[in-house]
Short mmCIF file of the C-alpha atoms (twelve columns), coordinates in Angstrom:
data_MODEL
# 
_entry.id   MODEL 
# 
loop_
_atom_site.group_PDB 
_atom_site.id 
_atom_site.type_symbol 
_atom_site.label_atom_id 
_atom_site.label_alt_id 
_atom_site.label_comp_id 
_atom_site.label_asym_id 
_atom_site.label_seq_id 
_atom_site.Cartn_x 
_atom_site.Cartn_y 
_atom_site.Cartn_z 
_atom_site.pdbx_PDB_model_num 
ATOM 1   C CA . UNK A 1   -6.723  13.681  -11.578 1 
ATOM 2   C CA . UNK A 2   -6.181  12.102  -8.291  1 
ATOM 3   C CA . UNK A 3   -5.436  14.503  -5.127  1 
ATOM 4   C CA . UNK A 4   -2.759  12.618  -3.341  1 
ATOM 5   C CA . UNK A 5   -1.476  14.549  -0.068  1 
ATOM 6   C CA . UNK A 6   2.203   13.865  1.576   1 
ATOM 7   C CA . UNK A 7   1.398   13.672  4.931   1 
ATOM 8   C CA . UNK A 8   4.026   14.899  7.299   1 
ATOM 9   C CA . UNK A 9   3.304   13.020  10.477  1 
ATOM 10  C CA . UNK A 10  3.258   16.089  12.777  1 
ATOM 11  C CA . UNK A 11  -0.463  16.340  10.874  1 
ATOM 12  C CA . UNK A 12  -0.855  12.966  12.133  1 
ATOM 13  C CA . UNK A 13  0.367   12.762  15.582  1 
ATOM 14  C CA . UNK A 14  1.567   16.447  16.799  1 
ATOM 15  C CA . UNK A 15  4.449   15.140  18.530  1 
ATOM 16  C CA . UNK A 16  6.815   13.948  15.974  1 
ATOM 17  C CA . UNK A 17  7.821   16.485  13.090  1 
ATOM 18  C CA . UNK A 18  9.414   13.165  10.961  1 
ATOM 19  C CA . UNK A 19  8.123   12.217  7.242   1 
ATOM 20  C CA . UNK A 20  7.984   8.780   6.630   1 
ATOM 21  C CA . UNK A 21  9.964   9.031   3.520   1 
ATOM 22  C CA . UNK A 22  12.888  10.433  5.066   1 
ATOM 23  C CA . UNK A 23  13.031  6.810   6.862   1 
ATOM 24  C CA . UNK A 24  12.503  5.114   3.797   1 
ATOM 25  C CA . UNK A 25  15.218  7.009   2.043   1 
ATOM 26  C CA . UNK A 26  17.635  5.374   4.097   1 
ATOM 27  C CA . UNK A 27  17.376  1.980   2.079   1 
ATOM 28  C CA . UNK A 28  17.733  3.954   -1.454  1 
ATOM 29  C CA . UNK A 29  20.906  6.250   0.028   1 
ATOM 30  C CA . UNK A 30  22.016  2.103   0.854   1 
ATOM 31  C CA . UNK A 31  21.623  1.458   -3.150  1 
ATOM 32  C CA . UNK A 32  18.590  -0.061  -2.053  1 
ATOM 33  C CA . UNK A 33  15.994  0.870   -4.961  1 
ATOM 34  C CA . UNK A 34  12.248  -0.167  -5.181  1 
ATOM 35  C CA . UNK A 35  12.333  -2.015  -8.076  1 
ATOM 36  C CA . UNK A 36  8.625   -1.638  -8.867  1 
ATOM 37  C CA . UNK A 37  7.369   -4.861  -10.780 1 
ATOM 38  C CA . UNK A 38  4.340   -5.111  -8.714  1 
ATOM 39  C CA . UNK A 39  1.397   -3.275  -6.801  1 
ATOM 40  C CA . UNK A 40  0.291   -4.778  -3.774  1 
ATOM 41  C CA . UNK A 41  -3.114  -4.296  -2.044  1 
ATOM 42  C CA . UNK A 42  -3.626  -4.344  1.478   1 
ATOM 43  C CA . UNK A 43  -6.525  -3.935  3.789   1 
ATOM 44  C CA . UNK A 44  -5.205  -2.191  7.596   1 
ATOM 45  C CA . UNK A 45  -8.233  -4.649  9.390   1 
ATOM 46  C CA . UNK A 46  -7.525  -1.914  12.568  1 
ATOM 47  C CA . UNK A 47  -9.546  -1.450  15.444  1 
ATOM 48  C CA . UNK A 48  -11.314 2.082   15.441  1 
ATOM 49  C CA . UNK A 49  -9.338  4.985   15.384  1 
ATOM 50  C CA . UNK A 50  -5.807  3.056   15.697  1 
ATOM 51  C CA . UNK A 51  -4.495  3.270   12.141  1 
ATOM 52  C CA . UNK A 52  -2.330  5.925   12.415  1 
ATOM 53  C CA . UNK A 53  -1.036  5.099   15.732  1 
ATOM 54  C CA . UNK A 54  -0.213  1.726   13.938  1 
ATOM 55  C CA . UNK A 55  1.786   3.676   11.090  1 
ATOM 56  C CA . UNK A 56  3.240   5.500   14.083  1 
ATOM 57  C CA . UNK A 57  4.492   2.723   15.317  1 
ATOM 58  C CA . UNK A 58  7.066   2.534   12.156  1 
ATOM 59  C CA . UNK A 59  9.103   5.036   13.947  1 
ATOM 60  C CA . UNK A 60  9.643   2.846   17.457  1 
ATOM 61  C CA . UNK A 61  10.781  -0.116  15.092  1 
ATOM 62  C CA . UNK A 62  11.791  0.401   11.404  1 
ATOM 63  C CA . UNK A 63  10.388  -3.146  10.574  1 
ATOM 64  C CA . UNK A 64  7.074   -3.091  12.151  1 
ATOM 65  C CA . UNK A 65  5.380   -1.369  9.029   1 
ATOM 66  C CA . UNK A 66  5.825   0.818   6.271   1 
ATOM 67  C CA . UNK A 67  3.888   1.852   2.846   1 
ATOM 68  C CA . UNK A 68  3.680   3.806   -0.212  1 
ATOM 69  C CA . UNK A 69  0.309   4.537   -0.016  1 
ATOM 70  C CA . UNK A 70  -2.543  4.648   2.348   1 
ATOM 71  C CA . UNK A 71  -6.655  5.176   1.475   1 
ATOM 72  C CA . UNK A 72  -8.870  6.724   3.980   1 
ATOM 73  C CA . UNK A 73  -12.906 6.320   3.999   1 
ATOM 74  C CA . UNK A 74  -13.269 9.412   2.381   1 
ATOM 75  C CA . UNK A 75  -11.099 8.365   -0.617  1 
ATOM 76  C CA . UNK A 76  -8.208  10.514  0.754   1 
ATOM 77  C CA . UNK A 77  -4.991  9.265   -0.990  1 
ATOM 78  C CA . UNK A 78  -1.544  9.777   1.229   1 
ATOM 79  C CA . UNK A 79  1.752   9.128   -0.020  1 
ATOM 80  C CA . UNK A 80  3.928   8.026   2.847   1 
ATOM 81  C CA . UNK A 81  7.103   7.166   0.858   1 
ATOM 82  C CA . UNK A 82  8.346   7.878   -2.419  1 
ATOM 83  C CA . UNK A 83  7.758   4.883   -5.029  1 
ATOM 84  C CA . UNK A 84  11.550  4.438   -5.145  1 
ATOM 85  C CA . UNK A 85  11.494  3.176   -1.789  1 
ATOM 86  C CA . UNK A 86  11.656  -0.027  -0.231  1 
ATOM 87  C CA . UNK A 87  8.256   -0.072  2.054   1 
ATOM 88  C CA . UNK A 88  7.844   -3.306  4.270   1 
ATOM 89  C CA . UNK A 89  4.450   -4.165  3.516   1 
ATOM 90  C CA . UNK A 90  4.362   -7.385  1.907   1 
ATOM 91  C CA . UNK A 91  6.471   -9.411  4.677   1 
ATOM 92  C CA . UNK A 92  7.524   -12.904 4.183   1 
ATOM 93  C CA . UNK A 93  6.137   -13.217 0.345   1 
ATOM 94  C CA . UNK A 94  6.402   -14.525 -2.990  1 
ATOM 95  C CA . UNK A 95  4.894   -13.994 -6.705  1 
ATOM 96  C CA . UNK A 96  5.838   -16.298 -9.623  1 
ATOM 97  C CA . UNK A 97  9.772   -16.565 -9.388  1 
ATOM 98  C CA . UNK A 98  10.467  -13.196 -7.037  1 
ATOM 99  C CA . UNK A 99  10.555  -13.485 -3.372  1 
ATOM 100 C CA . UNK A 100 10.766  -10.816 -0.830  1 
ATOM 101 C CA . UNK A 101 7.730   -8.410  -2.540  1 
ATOM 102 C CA . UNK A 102 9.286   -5.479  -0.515  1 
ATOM 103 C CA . UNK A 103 11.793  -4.712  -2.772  1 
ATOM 104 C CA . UNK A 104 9.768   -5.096  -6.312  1 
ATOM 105 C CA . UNK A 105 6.398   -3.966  -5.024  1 
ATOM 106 C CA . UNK A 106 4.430   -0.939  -4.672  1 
ATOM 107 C CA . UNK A 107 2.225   -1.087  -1.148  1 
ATOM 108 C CA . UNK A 108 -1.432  0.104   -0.784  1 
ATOM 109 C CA . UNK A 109 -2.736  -0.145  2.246   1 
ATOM 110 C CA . UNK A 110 -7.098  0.816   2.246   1 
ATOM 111 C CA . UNK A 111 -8.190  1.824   5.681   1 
ATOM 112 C CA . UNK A 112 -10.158 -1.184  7.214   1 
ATOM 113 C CA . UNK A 113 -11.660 -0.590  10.647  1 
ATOM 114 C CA . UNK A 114 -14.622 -3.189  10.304  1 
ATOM 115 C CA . UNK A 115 -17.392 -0.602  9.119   1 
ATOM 116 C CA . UNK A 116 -18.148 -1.048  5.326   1 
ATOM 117 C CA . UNK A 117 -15.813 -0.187  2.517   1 
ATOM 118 C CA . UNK A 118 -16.768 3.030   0.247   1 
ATOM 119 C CA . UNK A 119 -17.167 3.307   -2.918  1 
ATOM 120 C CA . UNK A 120 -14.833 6.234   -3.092  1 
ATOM 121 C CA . UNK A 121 -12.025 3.871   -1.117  1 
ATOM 122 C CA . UNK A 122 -12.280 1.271   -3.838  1 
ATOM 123 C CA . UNK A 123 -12.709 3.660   -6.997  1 
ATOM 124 C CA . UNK A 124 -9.636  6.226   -5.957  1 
ATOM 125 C CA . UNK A 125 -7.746  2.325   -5.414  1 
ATOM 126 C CA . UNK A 126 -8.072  1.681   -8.832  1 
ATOM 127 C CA . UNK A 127 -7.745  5.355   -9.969  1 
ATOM 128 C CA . UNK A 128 -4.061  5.154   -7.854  1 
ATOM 129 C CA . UNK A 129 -3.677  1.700   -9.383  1 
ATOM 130 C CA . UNK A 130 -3.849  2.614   -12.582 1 
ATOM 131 C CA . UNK A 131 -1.640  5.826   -12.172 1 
ATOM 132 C CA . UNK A 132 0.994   3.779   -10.574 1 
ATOM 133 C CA . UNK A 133 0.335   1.101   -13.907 1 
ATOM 134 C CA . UNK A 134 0.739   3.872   -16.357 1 
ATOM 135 C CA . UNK A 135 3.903   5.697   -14.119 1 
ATOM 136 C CA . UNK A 136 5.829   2.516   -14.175 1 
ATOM 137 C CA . UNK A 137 4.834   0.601   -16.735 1 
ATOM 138 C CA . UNK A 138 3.412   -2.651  -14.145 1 
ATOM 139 C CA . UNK A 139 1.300   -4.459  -15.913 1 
ATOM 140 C CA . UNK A 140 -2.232  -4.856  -14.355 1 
ATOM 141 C CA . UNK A 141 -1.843  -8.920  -13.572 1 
ATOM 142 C CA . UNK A 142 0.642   -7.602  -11.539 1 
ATOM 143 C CA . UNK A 143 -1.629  -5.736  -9.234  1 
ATOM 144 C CA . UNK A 144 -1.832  -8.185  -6.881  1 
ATOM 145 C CA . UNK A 145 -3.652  -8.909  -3.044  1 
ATOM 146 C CA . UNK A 146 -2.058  -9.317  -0.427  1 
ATOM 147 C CA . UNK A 147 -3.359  -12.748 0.536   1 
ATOM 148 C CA . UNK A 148 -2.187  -13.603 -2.972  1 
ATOM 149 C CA . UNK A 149 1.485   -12.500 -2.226  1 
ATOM 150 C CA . UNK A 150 1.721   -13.764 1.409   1 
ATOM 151 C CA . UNK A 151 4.184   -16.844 2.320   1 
ATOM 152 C CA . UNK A 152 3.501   -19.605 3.211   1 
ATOM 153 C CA . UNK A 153 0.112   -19.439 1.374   1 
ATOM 154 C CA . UNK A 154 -2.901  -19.014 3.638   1 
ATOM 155 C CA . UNK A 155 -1.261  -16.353 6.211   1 
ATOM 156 C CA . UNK A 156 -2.870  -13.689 5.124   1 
ATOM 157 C CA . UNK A 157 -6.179  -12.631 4.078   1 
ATOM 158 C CA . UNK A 158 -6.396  -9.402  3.163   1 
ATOM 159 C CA . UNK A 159 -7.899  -7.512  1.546   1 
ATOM 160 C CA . UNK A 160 -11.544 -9.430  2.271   1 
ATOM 161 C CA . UNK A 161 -14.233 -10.497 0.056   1 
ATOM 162 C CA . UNK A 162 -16.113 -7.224  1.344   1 
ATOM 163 C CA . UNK A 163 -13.465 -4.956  -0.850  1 
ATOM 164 C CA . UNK A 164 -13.909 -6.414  -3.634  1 
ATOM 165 C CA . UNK A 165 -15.261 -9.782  -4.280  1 
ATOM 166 C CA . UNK A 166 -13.958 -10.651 -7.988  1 
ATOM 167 C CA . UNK A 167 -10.331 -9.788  -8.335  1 
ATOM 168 C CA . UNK A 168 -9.895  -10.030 -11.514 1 
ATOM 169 C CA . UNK A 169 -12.919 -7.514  -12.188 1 
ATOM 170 C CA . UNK A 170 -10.863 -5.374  -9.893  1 
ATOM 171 C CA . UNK A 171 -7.914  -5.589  -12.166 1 
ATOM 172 C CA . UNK A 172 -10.373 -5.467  -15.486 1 
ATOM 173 C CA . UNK A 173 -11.315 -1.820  -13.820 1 
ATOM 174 C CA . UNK A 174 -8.155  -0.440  -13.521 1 
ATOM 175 C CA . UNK A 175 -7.282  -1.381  -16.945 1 
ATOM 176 C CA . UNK A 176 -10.436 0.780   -18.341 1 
ATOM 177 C CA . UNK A 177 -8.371  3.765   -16.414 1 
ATOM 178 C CA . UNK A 178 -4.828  2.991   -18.189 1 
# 
């Protein structure tokens, strides 16, 4: 069973006592409602130690970031929003016939600060992937990379090679955990 924390951000950063999911809310109180048809993977590709501060950023401008789900080196899972939320993770995107991946898509974003991935990072990914699968019924071709998602094609790359090199092994894995 997966440990998954929700972070209040006064853990994070001492001077704000907001959750991110009280933001988030504010698109489901607008009859906004995740529609969850998708996962989508992420990679931060941060400098050292600025992760947070850029998930901090969220609160200085709504539509800088937001995410479901964040994965620290040590495999640490934190919920940011509830999956009923509209995150803005995906940006400008498109998969098959649905555009705008923010409002049909759960967000994972794996911390990514240039040292090496962990094995714990990528195995509690697929654990959380397969969770979310089973929660929601989202079938595992829909757990998609961002680079796969991103529009126009080509704008964005994450998450590298170095996460995992064969996606569709990736998906393959989280299947053996549905």
């Amino acid at each position: 069973m997966l440990d998954i924390h929700l972070y209040y951000i006064h853990k994070l950063y001492k001077k704000s006592m907001f959750i991110l999911n009280q933001i988030t809310d504010t698109d489901t109180a607008k009859g906004k409602v995740n529609q969850k048809r998708y996962i989508v993977v992420h990679t931060t590709a941060s400098k050292p130690n600025t992760t947070f501060q850029n998930i901090l950023k969220f609160f200085k401008k709504k539509d800088y970031l937001s995410v479901h789900y964040t994965i620290s080196y040590q495999g640490d899972i934190v919920q940011l929003a509830k999956d009923d939320a509209v995150c803005y993770h995906a940006g400008i995107s498109q998969w098959m016939n649905d555009k705008d991946l923010n409002n049909c898509s759960i967000g994972i974003e794996v911390f990514d600060n240039g040292q090496p991935f962990t094995d714990i990072q990528r195995e509690n990914t697929i654990e959380l992937c397969a969770m979310i699968c089973r929660r929601w019924k989202i079938p595992v071709s829909k757990v998609l990379p961002h680079s796969t998602v991103a529009y126009p094609r080509g704008r964005k790359s994450d998450p590298p090679k170095s996460f995992y090199k064969d996606w569709s092994e990736f998906q393959d894995k989280i299947d053996e955990k549905i």
